[in-house]
mmJSON file of the N, C-alpha and C atoms, coordinates in Angstrom:
{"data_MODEL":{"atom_site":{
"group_PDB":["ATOM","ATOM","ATOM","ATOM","ATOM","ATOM","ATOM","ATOM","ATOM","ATOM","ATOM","ATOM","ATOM","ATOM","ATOM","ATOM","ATOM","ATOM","ATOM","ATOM","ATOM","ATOM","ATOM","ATOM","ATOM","ATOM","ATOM","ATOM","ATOM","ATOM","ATOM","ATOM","ATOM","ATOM","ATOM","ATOM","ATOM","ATOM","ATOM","ATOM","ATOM","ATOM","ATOM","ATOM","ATOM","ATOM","ATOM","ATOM","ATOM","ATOM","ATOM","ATOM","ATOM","ATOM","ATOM","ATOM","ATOM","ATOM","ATOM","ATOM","ATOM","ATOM","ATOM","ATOM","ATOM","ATOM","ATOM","ATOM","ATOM","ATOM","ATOM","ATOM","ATOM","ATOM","ATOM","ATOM","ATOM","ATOM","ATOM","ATOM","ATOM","ATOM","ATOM","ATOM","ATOM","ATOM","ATOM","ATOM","ATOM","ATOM","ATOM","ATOM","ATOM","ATOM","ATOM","ATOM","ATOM","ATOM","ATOM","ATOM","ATOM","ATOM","ATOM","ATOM","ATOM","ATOM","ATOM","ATOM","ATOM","ATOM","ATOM","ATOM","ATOM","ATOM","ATOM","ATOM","ATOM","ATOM","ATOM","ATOM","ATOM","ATOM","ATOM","ATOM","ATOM","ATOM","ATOM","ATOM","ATOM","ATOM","ATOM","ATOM","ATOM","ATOM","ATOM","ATOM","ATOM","ATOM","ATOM","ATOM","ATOM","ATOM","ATOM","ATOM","ATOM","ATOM","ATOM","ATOM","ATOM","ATOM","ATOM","ATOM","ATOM","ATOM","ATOM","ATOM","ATOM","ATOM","ATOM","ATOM","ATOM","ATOM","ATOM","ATOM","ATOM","ATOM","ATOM","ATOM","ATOM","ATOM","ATOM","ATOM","ATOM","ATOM","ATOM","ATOM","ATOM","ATOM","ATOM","ATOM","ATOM","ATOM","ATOM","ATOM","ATOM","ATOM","ATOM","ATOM","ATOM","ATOM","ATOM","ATOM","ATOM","ATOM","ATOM","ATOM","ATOM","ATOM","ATOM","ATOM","ATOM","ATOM","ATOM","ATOM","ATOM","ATOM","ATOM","ATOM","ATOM","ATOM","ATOM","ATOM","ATOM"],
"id":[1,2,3,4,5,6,7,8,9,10,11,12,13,14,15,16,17,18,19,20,21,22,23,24,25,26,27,28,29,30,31,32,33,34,35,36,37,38,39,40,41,42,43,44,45,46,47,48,49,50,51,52,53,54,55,56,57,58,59,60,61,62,63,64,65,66,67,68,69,70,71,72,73,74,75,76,77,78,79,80,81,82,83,84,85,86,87,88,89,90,91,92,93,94,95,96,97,98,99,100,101,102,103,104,105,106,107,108,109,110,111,112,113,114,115,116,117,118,119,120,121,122,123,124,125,126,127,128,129,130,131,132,133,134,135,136,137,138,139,140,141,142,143,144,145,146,147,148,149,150,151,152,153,154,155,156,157,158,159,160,161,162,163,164,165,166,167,168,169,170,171,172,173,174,175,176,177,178,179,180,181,182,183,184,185,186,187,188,189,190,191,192,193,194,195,196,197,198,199,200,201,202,203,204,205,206,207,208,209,210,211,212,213],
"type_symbol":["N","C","C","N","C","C","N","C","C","N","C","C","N","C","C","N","C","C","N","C","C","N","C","C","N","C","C","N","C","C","N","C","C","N","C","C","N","C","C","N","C","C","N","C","C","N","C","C","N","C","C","N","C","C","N","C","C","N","C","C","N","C","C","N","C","C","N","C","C","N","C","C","N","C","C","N","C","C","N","C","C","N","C","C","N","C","C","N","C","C","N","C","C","N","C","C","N","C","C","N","C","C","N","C","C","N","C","C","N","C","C","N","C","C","N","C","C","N","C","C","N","C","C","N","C","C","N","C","C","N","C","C","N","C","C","N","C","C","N","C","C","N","C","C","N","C","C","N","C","C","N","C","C","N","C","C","N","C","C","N","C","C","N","C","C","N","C","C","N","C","C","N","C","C","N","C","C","N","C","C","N","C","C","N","C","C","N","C","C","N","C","C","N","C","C","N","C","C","N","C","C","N","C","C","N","C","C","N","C","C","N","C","C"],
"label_atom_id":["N","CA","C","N","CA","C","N","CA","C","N","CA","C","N","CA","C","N","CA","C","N","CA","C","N","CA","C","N","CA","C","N","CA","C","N","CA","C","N","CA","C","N","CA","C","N","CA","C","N","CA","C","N","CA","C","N","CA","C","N","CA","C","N","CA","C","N","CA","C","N","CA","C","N","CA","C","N","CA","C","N","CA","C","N","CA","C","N","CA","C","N","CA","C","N","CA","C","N","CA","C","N","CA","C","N","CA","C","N","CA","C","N","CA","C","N","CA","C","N","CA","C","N","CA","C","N","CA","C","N","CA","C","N","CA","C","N","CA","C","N","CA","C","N","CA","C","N","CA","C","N","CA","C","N","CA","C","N","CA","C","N","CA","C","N","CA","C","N","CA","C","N","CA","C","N","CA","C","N","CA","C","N","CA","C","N","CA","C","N","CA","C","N","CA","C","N","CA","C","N","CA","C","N","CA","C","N","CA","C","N","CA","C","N","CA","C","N","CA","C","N","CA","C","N","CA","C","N","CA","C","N","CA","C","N","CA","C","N","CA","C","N","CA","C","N","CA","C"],
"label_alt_id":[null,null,null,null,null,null,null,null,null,null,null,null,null,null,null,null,null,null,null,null,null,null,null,null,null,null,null,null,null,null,null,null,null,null,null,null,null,null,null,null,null,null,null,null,null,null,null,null,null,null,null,null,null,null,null,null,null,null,null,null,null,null,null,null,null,null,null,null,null,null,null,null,null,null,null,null,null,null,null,null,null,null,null,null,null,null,null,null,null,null,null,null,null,null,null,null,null,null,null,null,null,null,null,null,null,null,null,null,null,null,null,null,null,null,null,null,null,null,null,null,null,null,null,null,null,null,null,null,null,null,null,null,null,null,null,null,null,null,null,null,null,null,null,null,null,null,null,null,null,null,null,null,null,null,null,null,null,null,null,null,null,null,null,null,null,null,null,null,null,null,null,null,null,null,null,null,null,null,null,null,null,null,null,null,null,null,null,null,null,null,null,null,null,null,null,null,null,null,null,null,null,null,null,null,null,null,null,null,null,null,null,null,null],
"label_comp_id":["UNK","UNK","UNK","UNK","UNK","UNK","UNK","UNK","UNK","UNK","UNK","UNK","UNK","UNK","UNK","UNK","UNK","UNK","UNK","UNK","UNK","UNK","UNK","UNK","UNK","UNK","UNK","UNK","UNK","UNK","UNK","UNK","UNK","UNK","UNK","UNK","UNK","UNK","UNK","UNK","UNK","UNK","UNK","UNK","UNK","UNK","UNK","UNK","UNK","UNK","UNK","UNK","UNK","UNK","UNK","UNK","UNK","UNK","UNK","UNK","UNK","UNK","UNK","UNK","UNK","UNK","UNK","UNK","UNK","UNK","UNK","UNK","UNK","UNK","UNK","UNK","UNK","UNK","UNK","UNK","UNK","UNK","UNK","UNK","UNK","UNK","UNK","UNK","UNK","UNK","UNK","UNK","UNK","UNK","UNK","UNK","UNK","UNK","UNK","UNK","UNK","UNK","UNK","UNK","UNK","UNK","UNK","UNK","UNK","UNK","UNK","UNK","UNK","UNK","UNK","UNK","UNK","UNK","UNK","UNK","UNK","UNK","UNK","UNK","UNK","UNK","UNK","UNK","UNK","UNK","UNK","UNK","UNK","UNK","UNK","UNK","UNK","UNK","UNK","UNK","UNK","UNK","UNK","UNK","UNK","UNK","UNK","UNK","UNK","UNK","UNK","UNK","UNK","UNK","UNK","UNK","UNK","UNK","UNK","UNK","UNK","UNK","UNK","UNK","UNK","UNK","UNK","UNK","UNK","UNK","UNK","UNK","UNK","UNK","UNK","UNK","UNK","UNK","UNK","UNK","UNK","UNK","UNK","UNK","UNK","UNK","UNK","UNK","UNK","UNK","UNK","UNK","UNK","UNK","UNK","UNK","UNK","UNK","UNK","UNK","UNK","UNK","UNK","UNK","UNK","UNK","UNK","UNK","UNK","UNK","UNK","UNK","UNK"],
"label_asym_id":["A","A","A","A","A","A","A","A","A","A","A","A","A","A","A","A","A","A","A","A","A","A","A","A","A","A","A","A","A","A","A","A","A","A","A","A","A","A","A","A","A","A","A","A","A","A","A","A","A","A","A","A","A","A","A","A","A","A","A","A","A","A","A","A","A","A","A","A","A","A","A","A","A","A","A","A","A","A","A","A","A","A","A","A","A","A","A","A","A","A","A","A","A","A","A","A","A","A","A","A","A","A","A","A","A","A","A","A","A","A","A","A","A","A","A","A","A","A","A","A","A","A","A","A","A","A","A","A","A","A","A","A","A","A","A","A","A","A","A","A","A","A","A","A","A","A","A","A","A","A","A","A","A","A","A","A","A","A","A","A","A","A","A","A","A","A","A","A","A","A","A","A","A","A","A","A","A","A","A","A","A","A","A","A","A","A","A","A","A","A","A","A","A","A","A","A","A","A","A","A","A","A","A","A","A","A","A","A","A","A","A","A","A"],
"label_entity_id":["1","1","1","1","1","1","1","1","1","1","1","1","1","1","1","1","1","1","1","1","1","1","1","1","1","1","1","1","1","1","1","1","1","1","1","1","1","1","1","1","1","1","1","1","1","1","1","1","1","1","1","1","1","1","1","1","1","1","1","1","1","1","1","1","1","1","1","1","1","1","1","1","1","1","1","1","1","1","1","1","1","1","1","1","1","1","1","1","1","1","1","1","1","1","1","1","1","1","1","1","1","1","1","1","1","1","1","1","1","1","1","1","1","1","1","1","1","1","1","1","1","1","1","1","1","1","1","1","1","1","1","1","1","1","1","1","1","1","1","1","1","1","1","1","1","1","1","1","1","1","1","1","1","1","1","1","1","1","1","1","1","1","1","1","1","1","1","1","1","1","1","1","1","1","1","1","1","1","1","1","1","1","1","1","1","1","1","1","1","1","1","1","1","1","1","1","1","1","1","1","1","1","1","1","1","1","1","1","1","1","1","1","1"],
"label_seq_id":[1,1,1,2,2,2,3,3,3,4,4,4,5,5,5,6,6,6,7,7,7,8,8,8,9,9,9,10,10,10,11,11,11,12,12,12,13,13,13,14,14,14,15,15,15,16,16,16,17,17,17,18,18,18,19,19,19,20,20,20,21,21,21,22,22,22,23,23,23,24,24,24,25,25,25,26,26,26,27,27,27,28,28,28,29,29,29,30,30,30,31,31,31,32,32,32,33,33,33,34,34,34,35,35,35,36,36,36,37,37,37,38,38,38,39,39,39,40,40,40,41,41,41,42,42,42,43,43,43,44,44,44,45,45,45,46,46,46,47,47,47,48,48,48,49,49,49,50,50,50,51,51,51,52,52,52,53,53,53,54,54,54,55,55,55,56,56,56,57,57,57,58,58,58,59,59,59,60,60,60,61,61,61,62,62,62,63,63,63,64,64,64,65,65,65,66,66,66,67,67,67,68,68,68,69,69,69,70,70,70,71,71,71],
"pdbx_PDB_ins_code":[null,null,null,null,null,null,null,null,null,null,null,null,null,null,null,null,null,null,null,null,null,null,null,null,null,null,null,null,null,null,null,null,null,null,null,null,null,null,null,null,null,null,null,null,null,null,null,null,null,null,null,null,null,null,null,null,null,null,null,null,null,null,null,null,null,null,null,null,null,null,null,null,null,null,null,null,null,null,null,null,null,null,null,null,null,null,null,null,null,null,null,null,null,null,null,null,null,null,null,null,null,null,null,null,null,null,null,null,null,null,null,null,null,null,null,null,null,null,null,null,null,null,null,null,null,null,null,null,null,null,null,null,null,null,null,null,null,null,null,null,null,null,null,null,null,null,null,null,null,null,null,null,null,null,null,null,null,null,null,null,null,null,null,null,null,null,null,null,null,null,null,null,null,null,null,null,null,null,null,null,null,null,null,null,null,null,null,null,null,null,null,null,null,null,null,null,null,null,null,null,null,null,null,null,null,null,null,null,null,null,null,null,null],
"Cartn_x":[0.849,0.0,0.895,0.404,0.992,0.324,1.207,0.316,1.271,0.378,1.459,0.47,1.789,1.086,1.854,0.733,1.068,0.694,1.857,1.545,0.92,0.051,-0.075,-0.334,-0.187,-0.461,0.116,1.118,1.65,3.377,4.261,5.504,5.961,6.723,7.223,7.688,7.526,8.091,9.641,10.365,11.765,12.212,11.642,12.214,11.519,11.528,10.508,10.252,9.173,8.718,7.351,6.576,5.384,5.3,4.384,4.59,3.35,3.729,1.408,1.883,0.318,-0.037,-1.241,-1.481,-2.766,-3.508,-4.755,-5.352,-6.695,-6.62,-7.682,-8.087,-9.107,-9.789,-8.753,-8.709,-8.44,-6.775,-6.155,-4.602,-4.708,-3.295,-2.955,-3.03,-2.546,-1.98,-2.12,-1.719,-1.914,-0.263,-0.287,1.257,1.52,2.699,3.486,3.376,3.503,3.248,4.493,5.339,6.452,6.352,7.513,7.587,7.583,7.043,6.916,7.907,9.11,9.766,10.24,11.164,11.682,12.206,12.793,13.345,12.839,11.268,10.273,10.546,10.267,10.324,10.028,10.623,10.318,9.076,8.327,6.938,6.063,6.362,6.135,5.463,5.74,5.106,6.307,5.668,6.508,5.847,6.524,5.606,6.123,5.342,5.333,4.78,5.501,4.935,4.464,3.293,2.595,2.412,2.712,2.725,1.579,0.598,-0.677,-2.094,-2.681,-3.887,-4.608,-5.06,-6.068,-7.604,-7.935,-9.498,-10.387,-10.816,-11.567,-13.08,-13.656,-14.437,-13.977,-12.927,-12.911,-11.664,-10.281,-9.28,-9.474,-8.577,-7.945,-6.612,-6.481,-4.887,-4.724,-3.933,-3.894,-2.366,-2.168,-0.903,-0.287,1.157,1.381,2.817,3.036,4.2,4.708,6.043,7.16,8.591,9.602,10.823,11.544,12.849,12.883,13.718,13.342,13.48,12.296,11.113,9.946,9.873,8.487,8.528,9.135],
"Cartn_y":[-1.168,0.0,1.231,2.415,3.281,4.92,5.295,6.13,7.479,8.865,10.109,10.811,11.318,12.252,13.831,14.663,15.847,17.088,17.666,18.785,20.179,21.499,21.976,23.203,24.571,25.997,25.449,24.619,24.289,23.737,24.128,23.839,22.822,21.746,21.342,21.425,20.614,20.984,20.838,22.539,22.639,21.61,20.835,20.025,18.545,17.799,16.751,16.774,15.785,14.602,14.261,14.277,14.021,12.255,11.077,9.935,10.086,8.834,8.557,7.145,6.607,5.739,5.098,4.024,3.013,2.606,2.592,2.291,1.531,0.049,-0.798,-1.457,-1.632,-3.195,-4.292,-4.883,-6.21,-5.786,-4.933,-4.708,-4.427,-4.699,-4.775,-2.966,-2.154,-0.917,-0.472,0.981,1.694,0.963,1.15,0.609,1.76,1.727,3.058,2.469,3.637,3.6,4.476,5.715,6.233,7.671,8.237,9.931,10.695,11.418,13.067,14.168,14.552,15.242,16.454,17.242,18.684,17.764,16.651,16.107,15.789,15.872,15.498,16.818,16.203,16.601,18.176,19.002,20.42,20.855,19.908,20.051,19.62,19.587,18.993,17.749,16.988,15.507,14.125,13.207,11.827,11.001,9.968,8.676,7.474,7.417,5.882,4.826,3.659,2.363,1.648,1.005,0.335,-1.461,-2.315,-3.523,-4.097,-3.749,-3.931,-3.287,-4.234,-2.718,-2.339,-0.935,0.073,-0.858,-1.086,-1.02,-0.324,0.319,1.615,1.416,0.195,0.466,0.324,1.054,0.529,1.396,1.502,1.908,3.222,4.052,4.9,5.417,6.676,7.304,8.482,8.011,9.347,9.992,11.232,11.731,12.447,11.943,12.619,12.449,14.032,15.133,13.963,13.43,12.691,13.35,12.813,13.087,12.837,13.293,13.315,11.273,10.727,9.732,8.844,9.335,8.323,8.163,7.467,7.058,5.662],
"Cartn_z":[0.0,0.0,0.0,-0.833,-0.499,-0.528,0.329,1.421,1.029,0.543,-0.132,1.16,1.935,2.915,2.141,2.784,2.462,3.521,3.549,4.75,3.963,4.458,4.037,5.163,4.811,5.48,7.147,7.136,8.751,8.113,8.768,9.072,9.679,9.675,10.291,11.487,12.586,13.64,13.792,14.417,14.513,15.46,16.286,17.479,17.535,16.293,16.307,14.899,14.905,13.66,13.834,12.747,12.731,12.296,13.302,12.701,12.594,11.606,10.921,11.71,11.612,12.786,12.025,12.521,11.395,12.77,12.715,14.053,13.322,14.071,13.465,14.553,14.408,15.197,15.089,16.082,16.042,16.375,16.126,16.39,18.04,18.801,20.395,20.456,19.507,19.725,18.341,18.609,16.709,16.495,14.576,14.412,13.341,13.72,12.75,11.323,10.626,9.284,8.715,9.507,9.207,9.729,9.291,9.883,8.725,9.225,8.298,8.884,8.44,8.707,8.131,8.233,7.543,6.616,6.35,5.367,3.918,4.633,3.471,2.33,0.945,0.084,-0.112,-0.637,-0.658,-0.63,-1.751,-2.009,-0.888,-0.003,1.45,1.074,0.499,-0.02,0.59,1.293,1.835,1.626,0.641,0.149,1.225,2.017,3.204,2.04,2.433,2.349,3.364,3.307,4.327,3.224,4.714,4.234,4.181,4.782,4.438,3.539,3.341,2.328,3.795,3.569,4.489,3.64,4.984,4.908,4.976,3.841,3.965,4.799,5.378,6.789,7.655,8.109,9.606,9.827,8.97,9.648,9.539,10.65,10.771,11.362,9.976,10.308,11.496,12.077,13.293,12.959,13.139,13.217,14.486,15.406,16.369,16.184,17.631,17.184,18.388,17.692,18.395,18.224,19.323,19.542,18.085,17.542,16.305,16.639,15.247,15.516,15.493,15.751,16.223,17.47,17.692,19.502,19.187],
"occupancy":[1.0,1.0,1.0,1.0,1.0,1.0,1.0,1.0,1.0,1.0,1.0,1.0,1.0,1.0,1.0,1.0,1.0,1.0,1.0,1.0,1.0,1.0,1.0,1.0,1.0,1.0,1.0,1.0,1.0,1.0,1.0,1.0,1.0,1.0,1.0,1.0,1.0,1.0,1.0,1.0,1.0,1.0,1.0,1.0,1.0,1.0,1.0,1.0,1.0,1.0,1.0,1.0,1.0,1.0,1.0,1.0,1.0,1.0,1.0,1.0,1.0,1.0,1.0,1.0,1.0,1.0,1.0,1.0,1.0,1.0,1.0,1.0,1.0,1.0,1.0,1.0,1.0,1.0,1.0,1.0,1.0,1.0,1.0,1.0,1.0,1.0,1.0,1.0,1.0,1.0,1.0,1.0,1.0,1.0,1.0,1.0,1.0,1.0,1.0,1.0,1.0,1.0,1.0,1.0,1.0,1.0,1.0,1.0,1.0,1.0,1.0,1.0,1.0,1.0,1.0,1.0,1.0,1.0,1.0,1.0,1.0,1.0,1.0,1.0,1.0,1.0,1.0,1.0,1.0,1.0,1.0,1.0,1.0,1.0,1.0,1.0,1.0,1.0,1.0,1.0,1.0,1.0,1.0,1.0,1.0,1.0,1.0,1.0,1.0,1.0,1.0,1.0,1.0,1.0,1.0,1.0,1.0,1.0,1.0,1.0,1.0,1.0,1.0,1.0,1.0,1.0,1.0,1.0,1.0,1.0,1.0,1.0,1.0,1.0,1.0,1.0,1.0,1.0,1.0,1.0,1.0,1.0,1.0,1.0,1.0,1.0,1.0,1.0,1.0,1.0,1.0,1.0,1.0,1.0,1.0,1.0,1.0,1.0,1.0,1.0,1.0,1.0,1.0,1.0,1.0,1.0,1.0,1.0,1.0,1.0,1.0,1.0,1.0],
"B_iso_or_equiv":[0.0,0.0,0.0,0.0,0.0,0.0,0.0,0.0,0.0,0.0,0.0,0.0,0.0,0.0,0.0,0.0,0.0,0.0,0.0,0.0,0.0,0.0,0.0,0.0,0.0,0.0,0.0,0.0,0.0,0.0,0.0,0.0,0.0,0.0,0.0,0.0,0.0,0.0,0.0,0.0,0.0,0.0,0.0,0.0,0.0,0.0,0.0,0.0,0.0,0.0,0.0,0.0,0.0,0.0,0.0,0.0,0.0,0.0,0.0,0.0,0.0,0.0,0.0,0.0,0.0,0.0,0.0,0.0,0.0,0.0,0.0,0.0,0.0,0.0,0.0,0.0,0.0,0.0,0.0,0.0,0.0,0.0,0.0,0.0,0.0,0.0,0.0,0.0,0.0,0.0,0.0,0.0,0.0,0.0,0.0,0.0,0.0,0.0,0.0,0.0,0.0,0.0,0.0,0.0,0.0,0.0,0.0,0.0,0.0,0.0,0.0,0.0,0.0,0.0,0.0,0.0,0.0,0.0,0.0,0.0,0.0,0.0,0.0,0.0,0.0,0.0,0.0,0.0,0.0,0.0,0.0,0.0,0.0,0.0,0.0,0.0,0.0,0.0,0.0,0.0,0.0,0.0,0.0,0.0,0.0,0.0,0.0,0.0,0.0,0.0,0.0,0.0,0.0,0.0,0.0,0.0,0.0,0.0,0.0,0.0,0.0,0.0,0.0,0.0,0.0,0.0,0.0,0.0,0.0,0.0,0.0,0.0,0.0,0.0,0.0,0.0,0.0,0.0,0.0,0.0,0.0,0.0,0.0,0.0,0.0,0.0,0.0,0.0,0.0,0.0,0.0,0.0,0.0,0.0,0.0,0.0,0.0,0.0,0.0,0.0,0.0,0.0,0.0,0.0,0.0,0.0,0.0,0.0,0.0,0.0,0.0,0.0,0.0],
"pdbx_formal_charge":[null,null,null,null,null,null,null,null,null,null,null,null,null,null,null,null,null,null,null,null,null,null,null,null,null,null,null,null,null,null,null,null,null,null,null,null,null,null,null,null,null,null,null,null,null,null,null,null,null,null,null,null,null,null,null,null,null,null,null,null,null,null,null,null,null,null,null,null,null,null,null,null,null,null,null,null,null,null,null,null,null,null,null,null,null,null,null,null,null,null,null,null,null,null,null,null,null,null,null,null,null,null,null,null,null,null,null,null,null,null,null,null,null,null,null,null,null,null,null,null,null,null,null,null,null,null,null,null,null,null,null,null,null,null,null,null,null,null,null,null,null,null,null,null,null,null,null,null,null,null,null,null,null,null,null,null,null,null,null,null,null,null,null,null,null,null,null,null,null,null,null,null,null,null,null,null,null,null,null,null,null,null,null,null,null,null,null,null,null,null,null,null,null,null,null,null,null,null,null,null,null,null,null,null,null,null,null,null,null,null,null,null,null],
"auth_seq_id":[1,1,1,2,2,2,3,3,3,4,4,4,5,5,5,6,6,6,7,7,7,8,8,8,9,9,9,10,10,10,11,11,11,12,12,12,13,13,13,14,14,14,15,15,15,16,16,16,17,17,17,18,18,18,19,19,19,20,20,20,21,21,21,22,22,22,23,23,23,24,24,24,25,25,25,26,26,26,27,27,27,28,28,28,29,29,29,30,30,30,31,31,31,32,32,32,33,33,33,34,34,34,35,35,35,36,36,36,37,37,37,38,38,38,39,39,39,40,40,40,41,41,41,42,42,42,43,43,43,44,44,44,45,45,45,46,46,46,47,47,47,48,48,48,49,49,49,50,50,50,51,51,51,52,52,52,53,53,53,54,54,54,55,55,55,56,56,56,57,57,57,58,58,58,59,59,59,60,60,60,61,61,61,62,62,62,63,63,63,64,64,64,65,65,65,66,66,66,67,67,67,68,68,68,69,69,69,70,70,70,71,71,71],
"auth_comp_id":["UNK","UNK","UNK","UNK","UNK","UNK","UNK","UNK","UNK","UNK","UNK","UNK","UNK","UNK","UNK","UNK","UNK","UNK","UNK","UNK","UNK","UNK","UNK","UNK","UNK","UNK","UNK","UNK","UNK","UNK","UNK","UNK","UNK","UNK","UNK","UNK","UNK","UNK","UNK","UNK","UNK","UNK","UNK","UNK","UNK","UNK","UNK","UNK","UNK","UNK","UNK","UNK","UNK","UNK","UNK","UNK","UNK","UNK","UNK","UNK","UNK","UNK","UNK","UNK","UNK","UNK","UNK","UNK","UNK","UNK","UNK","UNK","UNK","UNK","UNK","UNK","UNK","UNK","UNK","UNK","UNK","UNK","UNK","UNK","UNK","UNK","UNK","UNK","UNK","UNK","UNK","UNK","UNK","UNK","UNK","UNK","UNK","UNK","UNK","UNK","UNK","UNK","UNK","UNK","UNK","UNK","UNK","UNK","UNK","UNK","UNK","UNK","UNK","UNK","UNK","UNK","UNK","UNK","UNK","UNK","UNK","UNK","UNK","UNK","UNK","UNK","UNK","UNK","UNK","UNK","UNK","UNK","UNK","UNK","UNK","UNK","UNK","UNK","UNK","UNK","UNK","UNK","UNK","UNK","UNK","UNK","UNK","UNK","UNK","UNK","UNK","UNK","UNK","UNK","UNK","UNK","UNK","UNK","UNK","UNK","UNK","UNK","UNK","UNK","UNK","UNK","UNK","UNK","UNK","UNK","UNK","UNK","UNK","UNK","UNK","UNK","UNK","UNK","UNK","UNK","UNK","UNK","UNK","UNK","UNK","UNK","UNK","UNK","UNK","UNK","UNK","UNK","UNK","UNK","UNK","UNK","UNK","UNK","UNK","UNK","UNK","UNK","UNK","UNK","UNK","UNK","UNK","UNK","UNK","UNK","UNK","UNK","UNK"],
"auth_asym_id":["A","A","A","A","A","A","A","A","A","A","A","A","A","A","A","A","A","A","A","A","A","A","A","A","A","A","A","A","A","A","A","A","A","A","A","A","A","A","A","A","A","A","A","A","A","A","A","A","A","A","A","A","A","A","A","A","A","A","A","A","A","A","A","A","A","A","A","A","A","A","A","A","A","A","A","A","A","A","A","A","A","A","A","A","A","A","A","A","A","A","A","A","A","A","A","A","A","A","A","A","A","A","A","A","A","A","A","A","A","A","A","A","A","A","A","A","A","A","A","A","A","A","A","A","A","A","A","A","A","A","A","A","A","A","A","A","A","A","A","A","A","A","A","A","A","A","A","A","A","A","A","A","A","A","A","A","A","A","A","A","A","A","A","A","A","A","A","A","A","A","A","A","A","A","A","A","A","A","A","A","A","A","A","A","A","A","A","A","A","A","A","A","A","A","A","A","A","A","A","A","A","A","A","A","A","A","A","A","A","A","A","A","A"],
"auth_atom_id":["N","CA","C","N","CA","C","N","CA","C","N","CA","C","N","CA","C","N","CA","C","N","CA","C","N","CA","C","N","CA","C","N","CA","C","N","CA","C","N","CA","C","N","CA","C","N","CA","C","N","CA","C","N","CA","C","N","CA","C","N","CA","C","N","CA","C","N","CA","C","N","CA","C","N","CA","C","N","CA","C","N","CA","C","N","CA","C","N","CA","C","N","CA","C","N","CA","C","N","CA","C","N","CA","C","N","CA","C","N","CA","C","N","CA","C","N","CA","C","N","CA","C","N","CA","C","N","CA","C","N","CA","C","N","CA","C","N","CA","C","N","CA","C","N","CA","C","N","CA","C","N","CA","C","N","CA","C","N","CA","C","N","CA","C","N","CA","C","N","CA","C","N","CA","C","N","CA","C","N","CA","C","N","CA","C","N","CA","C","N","CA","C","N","CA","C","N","CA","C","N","CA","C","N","CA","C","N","CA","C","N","CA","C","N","CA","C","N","CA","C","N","CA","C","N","CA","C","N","CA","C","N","CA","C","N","CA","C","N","CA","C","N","CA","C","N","CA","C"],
"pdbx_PDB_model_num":[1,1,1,1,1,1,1,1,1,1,1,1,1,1,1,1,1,1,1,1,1,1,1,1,1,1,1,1,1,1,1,1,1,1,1,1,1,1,1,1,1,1,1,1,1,1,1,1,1,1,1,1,1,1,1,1,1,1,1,1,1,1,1,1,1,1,1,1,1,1,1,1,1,1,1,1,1,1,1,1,1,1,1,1,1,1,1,1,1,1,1,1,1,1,1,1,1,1,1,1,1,1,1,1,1,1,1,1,1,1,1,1,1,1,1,1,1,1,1,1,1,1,1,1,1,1,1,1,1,1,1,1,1,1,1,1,1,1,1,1,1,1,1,1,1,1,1,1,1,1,1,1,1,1,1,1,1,1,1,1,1,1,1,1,1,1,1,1,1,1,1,1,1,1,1,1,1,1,1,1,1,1,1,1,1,1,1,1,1,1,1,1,1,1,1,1,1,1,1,1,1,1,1,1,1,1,1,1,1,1,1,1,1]
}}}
């Protein structure tokens, strides 16, 4: 699966990393999907790969501000 995140009218955070996160039924915990960082592409565009397909009833993407690195 693949997953084009895109930032828009917001900056990057100077002290940290934005990770995406997959949150489903049936999983122990959400599972990372990757980081969004200042590194990302000028066009503020980062293409994650995810090893699974998204189920469009049920999942959802959450995004949170982590230490740079990931949690």
């Amino acid at each position: 699966e693949r997953i084009l995140a895109r930032y828009s009218n917001v900056a990057p955070p100077e002290d940290g990393v934005w990770q995406l996160w997959l949150i489903r039924d049936g999983l122990p915990a959400p599972q990372s999907i990757g980081l969004i960082s200042r590194e990302t592409g000028a066009d503020g565009e980062a293409e994650l790969r995810f090893t699974e397909p998204l189920l469009p009833a049920g999942d959802l993407l959450a995004i949170s501000l982590e230490p740079v690195g990931g949690s």
